[in-house]
C-alpha positions in Angstrom: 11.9 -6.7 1.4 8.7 -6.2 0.0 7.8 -9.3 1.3 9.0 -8.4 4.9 7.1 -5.4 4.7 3.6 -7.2 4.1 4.3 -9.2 6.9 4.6 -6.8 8.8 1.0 -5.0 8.2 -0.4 -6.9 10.8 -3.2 -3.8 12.0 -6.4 -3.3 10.7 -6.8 0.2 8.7 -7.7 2.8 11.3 -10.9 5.6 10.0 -8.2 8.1 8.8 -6.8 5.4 6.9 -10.0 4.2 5.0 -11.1 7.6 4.5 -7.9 9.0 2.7 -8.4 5.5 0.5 -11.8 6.9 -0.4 -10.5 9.8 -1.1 -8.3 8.7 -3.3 -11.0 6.1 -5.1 -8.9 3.2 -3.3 -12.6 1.1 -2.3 -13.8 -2.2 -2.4 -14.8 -3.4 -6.2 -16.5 -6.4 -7.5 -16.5 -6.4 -11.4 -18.4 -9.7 -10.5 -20.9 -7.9 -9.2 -21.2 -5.1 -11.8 -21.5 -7.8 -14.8 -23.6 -9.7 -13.1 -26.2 -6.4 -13.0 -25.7 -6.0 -16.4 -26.6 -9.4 -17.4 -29.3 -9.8 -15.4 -30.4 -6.3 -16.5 -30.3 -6.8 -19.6 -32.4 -10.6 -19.2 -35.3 -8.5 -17.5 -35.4 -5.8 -20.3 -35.4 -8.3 -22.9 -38.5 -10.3 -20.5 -40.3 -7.4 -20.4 -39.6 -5.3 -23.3 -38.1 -7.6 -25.8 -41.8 -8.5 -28.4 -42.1 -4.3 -27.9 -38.0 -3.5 -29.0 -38.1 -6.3 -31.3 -41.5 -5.2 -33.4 -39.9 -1.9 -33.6 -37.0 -2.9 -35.0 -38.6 -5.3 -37.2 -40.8 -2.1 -38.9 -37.5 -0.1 -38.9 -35.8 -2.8 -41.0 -39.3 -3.1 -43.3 -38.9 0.5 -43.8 -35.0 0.6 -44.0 -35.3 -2.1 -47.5 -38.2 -0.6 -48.8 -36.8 2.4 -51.3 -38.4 4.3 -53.8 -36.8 5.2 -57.3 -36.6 8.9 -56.2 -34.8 8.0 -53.0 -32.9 5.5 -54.5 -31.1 7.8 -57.0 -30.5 10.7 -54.7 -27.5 11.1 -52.2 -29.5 14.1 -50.3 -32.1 11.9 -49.9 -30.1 8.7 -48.6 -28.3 10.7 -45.9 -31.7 11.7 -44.7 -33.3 8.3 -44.0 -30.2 7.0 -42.3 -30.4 9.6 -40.1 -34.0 8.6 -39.7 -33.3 5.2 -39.5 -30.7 5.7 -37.0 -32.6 7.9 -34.4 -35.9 5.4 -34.9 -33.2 2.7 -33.8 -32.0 4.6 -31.0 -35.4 5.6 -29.6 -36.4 1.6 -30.5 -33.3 0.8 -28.2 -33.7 3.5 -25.6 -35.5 1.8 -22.6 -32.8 -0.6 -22.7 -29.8 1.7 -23.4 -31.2 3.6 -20.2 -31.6 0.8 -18.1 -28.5 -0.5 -18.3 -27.4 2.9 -18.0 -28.7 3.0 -14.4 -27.9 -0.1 -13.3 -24.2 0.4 -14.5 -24.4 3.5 -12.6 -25.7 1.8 -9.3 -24.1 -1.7 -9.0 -20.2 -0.5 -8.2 -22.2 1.8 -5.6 -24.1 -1.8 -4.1 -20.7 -2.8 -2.2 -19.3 0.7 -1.3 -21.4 3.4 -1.9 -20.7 6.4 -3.9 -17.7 7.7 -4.2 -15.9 10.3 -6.5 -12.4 11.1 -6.7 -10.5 12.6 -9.7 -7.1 10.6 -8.5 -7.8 7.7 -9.9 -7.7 9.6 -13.3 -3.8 10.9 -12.9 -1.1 8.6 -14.9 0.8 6.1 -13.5 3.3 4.4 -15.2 3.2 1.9 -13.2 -0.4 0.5 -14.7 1.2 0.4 -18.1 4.3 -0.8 -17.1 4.7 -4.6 -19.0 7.3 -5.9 -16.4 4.3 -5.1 -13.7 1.9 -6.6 -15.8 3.8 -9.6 -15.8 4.5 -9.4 -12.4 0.4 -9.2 -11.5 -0.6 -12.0 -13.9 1.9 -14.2 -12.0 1.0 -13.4 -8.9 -1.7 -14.9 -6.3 -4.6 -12.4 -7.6 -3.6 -13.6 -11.6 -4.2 -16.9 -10.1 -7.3 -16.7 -8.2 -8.7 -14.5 -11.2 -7.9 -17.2 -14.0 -9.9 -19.6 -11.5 -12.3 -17.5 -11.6 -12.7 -17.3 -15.2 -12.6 -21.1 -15.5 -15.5 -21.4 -13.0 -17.7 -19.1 -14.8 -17.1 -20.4 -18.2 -17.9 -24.0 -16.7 -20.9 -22.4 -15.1 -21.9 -20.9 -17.6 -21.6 -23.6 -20.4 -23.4 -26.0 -18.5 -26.0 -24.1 -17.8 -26.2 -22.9 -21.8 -26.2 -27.0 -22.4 -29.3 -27.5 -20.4 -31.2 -24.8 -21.6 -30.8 -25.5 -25.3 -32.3 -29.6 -24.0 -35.0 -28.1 -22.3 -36.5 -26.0 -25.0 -35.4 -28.1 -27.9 -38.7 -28.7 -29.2 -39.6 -25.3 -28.7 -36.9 -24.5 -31.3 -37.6 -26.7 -33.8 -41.8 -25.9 -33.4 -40.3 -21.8 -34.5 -39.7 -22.1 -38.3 -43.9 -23.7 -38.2 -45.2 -20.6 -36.4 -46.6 -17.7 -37.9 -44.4 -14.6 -38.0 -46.0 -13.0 -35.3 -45.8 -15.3 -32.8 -42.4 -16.7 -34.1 -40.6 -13.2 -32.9 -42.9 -13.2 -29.4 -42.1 -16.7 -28.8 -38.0 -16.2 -29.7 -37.6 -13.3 -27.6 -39.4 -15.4 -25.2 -36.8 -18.3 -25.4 -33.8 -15.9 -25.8 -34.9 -13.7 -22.5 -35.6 -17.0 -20.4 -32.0 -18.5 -21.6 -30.1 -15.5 -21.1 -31.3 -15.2 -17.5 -31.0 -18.6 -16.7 -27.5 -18.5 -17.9 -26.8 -15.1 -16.0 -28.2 -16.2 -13.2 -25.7 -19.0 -12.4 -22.8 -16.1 -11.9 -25.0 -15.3 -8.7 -22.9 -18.6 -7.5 -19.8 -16.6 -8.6 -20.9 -13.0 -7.0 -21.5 -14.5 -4.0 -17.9 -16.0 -4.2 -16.3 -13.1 -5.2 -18.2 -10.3 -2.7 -16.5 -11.2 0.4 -13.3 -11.9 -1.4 -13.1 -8.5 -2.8 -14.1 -7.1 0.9 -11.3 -8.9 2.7 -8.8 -8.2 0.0 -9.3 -4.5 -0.3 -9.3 -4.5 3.9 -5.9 -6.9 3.3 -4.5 -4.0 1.2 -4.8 -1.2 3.5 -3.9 -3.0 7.1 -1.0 -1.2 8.5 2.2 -1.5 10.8 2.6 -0.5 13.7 4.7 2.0 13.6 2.3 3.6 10.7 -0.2 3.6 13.7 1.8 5.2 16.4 2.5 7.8 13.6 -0.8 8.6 13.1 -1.8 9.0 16.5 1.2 11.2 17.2 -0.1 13.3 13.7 -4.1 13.4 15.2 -3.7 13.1 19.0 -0.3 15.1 19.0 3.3 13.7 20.0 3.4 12.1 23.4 6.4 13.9 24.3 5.4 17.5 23.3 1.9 17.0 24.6 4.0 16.0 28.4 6.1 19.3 28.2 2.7 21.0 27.9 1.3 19.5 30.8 4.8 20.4 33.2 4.4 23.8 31.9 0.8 23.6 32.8 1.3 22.2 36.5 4.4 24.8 36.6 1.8 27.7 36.0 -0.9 26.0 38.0 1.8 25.6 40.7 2.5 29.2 40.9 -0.5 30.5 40.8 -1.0 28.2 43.5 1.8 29.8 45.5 1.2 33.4 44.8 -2.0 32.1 47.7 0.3 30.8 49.9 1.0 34.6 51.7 -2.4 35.1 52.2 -3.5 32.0 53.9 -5.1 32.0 57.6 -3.0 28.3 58.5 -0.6 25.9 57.2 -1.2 22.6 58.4 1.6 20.4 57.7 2.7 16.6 58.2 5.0 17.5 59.2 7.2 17.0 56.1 5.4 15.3 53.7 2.3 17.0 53.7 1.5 21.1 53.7 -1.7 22.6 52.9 -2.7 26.1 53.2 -6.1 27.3 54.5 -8.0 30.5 54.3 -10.7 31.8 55.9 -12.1 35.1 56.5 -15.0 36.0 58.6 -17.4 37.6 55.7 -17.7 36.3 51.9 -17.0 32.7 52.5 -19.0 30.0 54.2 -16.1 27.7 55.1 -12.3 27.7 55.0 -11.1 27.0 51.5 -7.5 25.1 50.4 -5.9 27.6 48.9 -2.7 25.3 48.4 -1.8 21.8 48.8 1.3 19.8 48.0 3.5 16.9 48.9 7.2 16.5 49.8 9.1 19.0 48.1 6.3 21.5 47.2 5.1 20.6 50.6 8.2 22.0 52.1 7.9 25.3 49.2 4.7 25.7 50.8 6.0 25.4 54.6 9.0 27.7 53.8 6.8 30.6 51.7 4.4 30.7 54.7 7.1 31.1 57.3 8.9 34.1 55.4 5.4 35.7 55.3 4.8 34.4 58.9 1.8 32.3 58.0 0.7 30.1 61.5 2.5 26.7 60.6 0.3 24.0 63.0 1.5 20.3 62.8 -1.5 17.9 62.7 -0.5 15.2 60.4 -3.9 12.9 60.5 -5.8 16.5 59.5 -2.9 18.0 57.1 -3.0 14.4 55.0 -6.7 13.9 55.3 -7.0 17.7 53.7 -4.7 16.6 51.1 -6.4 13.5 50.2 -9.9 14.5 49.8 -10.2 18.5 48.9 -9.2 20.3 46.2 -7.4 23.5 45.5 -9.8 26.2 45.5 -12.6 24.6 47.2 -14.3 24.7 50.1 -13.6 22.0 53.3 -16.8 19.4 53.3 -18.6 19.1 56.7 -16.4 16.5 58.0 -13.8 18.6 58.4 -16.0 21.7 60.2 -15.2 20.4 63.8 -11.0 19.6 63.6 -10.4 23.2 61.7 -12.5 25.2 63.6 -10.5 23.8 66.6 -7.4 24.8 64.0 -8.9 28.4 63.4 -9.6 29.0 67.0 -5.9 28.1 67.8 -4.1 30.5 65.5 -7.0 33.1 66.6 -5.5 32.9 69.7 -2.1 32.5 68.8 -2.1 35.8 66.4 -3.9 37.6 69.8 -1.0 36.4 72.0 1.6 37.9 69.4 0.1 41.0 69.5 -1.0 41.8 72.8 0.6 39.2 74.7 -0.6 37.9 77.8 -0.8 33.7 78.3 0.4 31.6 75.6 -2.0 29.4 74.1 -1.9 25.6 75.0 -0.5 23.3 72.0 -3.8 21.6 70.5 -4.1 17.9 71.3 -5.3 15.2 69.1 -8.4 16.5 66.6 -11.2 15.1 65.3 -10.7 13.7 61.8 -13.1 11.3 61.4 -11.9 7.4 60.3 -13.2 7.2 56.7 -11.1 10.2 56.0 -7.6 8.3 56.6 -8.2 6.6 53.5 -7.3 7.7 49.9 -10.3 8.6 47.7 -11.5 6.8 45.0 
């Protein structure tokens, strides 16, 4: 099942993903990479400070054998120069104790950057679990990491053969020099080995970086359904967030009709198309749409305006042209200027007829929506 399950984890890790891994410490890790530093660290200090740490220490043991009778014969006395001894040791030791402080420090950062998470400190059975252990050592990592280890142990005994042929004569000219020279010229030999030595894990490192990269990426890829599930937990579930929007076009849609009384004109489709105008003479610069709709709210529309005896005019080229390409609450563009003031003009005189009579308006003929207008809008 476990198997099935990694199968399935087909989806790259998605930001929330790889941030709540952070979080929890769960980043990319090379202990390559960190002992690799160190070693190479620790070959520079020796380079550069090794005839310094190595005449100190050399003084401190002069100092450390040579014992007076007083000293010798009392305890007080003793306690107090190891105590010496051990802090001149220390201090001796201290630019390379805080160097590879720093660089310990810095190298887990080199692949990830910093991180800090208290997490990774709570128990888990699991890590000390023997059955797991088992389990780990057997598995594909175990394997790859016992390579691993073979590689750098055949790297790195090679590379210790060739450096003990190159400076063979060197090491058998050391017992002739004087003392002096002797320790400059061994820490000289012992710094250029050990880096040379060191420096063939870079082979390794280089190996191991984008190994540990695509494994920790491997580890967090998810399923799909872990996706959809966070989407529905940061974007909102689909369903809930379309009952939202019909209870927002359900407001929007009565507040649309709560307009529909006070409009000027309806100009319908005659059926599949309503939309309201208004206009009045002072405060606005052009009719507005104060409602629009299609089949069935098209016919709310028609039937509202009728019971508040709103002028119902069918022009179907103008009513679908309105409904295409203006908006509720906005003003008519030019285009339209010429076909609704014809519109206005005839439920002017229609409204003048119903109250004081007199001849009945002609029907309006064909008006002038211009041909681009037919068309939907992009």
């Amino acid at each position: 099942m476990a198997d099935d399950n990694h199968a399935e984890r087909t989806e790259p890790a998605s930001p929330k993903r790889l941030e709540q891994a952070r979080e929890e410490g769960r980043v990319a890790r090379s202990h390559e990479l960190s002992t690799f530093a160190m070693l190479m660290a620790g070959g520079g200090g020796l380079w550069l400070l090794g005839s310094s740490v190595i005449g100190r220490l050399r003084l401190l043991l002069h100092d450390g054998l040579t014992l007076d009778a007083r000293a010798a014969f009392d305890p007080a006395q003793m306690l107090v120069r190891l105590n010496d001894q051990f802090c001149a040791a220390l201090w001796a030791l201290a630019p390379l104790l805080i160097l590879w402080f720093l660089v310990a420090l810095a190298a887990p950062q080199a692949l990830s950057g910093w991180t800090f998470s208290l997490k990774s400190l709570r128990v888990d059975f699991q890590r000390v679990d023997p059955l797991a252990g088992i389990g780990r050592l057997m598995s594909w990592h175990g394997a790859g990491e016992l390579v691993k280890a073979l590689a750098k142990v055949g790297l790195v005994a090679s590379c210790a053969a060739l450096v003990m042929w190159h400076y063979r004569d060197s090491l058998q000219k050391l017992a002739l020099l004087p003392l002096e020279t002797g320790i400059a010229e061994t820490a000289r030999i012992v710094a250029m080995s050990f880096l040379t030595m060191a420096g063939t894990l870079a082979i390794v490192v280089g190996a191991d970086l984008p190994f540990q990269l695509w494994r920790h990426a491997d580890s967090l890829k998810m399923t799909r359904e872990e996706v959809r599930q966070e989407m529905k937990e940061s974007e909102g579930d689909p369903q809930i967030k379309a009952a939202i929007r019909s209870q927002q076009r359900a407001l929007a849609r009565g507040r649309m009709m709560e307009e529909v009384p006070k409009a000027s004109v309806i100009v319908v489709n005659p059926t599949h198309y309503a939309v309201a105008l208004r206009y009045e003479g002072t405060g606005m610069s052009a009719p507005r749409v104060v409602a629009k709709g299609a089949n069935l709210v098209a016919a709310a529309i028609r039937r509202l305006g009728e019971e508040h005896r709103v002028p119902v005019l069918e022009a179907p080229p103008l009513a679908r042209a309105l409904y295409r390409h203006v908006d509720i609450g906005a003003e008519i563009p030019a285009q339209f200027y010429t076909a609704v003031a014809e519109v206005l003009a005839y439920v002017f005189q229609l409204h003048r007829y119903r109250e004081h009579g007199g001849a009945q308006p002609p029907r309006l003929g064909a008006l002038d929506v211009p041909d681009d207008l037919h068309h939907e809008r992009e």
